[in-house]
C-alpha positions as CSV (number, residue, x, y, z in Angstrom):
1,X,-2.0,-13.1,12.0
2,X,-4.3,-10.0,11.1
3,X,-1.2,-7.7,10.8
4,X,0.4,-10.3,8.2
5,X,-2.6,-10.4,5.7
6,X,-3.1,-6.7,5.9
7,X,0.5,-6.0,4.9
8,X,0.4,-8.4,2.3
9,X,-2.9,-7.0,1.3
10,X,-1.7,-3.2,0.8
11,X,1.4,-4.9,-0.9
12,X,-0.5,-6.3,-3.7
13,X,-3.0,-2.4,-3.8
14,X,0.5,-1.0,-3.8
15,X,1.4,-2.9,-7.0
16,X,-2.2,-2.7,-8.3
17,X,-1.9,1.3,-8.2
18,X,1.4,1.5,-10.4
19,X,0.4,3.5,-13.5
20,X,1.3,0.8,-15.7
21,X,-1.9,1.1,-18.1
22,X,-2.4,3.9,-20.9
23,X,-5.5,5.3,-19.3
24,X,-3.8,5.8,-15.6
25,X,-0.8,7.2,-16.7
26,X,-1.9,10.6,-16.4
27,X,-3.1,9.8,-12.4
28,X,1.0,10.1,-11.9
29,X,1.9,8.1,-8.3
30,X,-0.5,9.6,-6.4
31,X,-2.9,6.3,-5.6
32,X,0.3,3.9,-5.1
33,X,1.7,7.0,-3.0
34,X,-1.4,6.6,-0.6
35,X,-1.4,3.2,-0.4
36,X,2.1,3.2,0.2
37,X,1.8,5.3,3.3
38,X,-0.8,3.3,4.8
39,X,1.6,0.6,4.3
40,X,4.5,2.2,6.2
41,X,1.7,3.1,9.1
42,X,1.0,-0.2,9.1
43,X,4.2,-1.7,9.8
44,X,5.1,0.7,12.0
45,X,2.0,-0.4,14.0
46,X,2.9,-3.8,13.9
47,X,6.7,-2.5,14.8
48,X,5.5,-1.1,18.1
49,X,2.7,-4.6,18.4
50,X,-0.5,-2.3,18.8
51,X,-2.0,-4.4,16.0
């Protein structure tokens, strides 16, 4: 249950992080990059049930 809302959690940070507003284009990928590789250490995690 705690695995499930913290993936979808990082999902929606994931989507928040896209540079998709004027002043954050010049950040590049860099936050949605980090948020994106919790998310994969996450689900792997949950792959081998230590969460």
């Amino acid at each position: 249950m705690l695995g499930t809302i913290l993936i979808i959690i990082l999902i929606l940070a994931l989507l928040g992080a896209l540079p998709s507003w004027g002043h954050s284009r010049s950040w590049g990928y860099y936050p949605s990059g980090g948020i994106g590789l919790v998310l994969i250490i996450v689900i792997i995690l949950l792959l081998m049930r230590v969460i």
